[in-house]
C-alpha positions as CSV (number, residue, x, y, z in Angstrom):
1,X,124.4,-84.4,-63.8
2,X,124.7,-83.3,-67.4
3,X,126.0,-85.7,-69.5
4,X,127.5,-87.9,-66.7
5,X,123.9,-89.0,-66.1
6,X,123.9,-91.7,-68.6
7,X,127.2,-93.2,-67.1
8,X,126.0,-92.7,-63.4
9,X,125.7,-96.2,-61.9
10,X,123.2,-93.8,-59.8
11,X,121.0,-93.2,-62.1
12,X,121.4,-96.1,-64.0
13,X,120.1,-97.8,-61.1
14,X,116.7,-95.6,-60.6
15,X,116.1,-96.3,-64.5
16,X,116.5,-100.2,-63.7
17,X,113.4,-99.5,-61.3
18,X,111.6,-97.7,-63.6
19,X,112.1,-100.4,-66.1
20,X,110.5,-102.9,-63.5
21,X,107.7,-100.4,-62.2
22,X,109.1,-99.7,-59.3
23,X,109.5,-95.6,-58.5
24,X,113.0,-94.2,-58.1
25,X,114.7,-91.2,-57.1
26,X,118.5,-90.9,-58.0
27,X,119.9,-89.0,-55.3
28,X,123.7,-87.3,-55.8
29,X,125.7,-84.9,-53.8
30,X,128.1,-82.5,-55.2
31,X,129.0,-81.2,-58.8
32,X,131.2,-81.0,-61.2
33,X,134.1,-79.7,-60.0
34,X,136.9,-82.7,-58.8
35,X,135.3,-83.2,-55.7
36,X,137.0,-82.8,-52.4
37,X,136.5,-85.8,-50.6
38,X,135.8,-84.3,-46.9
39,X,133.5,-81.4,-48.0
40,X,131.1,-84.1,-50.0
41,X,131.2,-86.3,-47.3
42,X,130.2,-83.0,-45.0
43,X,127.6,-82.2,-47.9
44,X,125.8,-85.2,-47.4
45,X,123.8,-84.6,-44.3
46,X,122.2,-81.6,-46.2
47,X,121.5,-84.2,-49.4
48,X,120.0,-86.5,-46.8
49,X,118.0,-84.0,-44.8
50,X,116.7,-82.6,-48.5
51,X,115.6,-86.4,-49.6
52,X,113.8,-87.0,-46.1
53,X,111.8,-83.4,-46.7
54,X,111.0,-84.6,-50.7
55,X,109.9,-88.0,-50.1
56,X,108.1,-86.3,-47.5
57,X,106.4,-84.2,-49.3
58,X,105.4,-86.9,-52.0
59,X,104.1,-88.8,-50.0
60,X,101.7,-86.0,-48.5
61,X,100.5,-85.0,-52.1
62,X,100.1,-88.4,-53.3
63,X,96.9,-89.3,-50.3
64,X,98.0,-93.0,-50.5
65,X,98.3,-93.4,-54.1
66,X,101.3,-93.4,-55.9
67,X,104.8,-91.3,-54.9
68,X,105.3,-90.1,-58.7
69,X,103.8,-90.8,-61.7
70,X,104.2,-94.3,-63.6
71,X,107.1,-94.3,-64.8
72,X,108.5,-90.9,-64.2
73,X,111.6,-90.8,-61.9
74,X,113.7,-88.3,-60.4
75,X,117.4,-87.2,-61.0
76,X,118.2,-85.3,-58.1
77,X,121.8,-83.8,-57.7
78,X,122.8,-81.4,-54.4
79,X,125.2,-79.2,-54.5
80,X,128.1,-79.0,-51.8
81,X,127.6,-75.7,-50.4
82,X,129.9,-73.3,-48.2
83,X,133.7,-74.0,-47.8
84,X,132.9,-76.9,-46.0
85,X,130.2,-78.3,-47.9
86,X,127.4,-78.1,-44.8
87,X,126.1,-75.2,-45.8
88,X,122.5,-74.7,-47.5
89,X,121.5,-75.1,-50.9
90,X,119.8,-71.4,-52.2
91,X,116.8,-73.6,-53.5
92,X,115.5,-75.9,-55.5
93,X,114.6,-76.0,-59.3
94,X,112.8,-78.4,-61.7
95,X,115.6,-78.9,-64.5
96,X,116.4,-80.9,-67.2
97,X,119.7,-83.2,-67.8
98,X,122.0,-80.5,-69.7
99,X,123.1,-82.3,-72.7
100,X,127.1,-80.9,-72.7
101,X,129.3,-83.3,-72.4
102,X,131.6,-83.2,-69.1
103,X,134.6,-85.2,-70.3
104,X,136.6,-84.5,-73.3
105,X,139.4,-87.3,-75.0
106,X,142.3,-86.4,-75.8
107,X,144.1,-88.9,-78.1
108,X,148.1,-88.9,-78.8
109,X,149.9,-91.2,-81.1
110,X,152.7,-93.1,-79.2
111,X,154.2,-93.4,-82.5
112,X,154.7,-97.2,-82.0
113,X,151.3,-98.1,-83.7
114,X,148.9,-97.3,-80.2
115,X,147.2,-94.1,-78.8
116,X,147.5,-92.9,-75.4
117,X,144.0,-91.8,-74.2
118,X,143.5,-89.2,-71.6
119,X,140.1,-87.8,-70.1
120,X,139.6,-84.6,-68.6
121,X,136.8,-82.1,-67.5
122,X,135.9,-80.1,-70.6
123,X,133.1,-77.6,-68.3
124,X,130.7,-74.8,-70.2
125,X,128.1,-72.9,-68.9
126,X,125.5,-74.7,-68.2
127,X,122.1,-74.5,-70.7
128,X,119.3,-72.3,-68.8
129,X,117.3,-74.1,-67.2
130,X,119.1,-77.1,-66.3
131,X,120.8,-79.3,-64.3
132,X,124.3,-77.7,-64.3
133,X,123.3,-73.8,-64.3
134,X,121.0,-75.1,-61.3
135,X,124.0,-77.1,-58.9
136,X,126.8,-74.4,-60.3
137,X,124.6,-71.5,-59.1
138,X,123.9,-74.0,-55.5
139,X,120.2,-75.0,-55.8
140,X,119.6,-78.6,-56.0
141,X,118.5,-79.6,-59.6
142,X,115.5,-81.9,-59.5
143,X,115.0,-83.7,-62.8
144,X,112.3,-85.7,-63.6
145,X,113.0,-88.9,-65.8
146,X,112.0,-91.9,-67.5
147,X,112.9,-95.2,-68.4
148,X,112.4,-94.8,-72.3
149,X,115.4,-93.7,-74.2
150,X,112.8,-93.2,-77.2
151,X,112.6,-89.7,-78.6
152,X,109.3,-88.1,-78.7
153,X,106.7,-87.4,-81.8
154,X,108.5,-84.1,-83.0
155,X,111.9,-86.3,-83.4
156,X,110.1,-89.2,-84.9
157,X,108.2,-87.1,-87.8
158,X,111.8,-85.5,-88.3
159,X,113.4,-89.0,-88.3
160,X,110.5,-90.1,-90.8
161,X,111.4,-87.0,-93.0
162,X,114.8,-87.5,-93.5
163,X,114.7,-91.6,-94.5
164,X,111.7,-91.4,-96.2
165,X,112.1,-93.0,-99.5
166,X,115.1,-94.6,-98.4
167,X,116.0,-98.3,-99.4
168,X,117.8,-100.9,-98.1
């Protein structure tokens, strides 16, 4: 989720396929929280159970043809739900990846010439409408996804505007 999705071996896996054609779904359990290791174990029969009913349900609406559009993938993240994690998600929701960055470094001069670096959850609200808000209110965020880490036009005419006349 958020901005964990571009260091997800998940994910990074599902854009691999996309790269070679092939359509992926990245499929994670849980959110952001440290995660207790016996509720998203629990929480997984519910992510599994939710993948059978989506692939399902592609395959339905897709009459033989393709799954999912070329090239378009999707990020889906579960949340754990109930005390135990087995309990059911309130939804589902299309979503984006929320840009905020989860992790936040803390640097500390050792005094001896090195830095002691340390890591640790830095959460916000998540942005409306996206992955975060979606898993931290328990409906499972389904984000679609490409391969292409371009921008689109709107970026690129910015882009243009701001080095335009510039020289080497």
């Amino acid at each position: 989720m958020s901005g964990l999705a571009t260091h997800s071996g998940t994910v990074g896996g599902a854009v691999a396929a996309l790269e070679s054609g092939v359509p992926a779904i990245a499929l994670s359990t849980g959110g952001l929280a440290a995660p207790d290791p016996v509720t998203t174990v629990n929480a997984m029969d519910p992510t599994v159970d939710f993948a059978v009913r989506l692939i399902d349900r592609l395959r339905v609406r897709a009459r033989s043809g393709p799954l999912l559009p070329e090239g378009v993938g999707l990020n889906v993240n579960h949340p754990g739900v109930g005390a135990d994690g087995r309990g059911t998600a309130s939804g589902v929701a299309v979503t984006f990846q929320d840009r905020q960055p989860v992790l936040a470094a803390d640097f500390t001069d050792s005094g001896d010439g090195t830095w002691k670096v340390e890591a640790g959850p830095e959460l916000r609200p998540g942005a409306r409408g996206g992955d975060v808000e979606a898993v931290g209110a328990g409906r499972i965020a389904v984000s679609p996804m490409n391969a292409d880490w371009n921008t689109g036009p709107v970026e690129r005419a910015m882009t243009s505007a701001l080095v335009a006349g510039l020289r080497p």
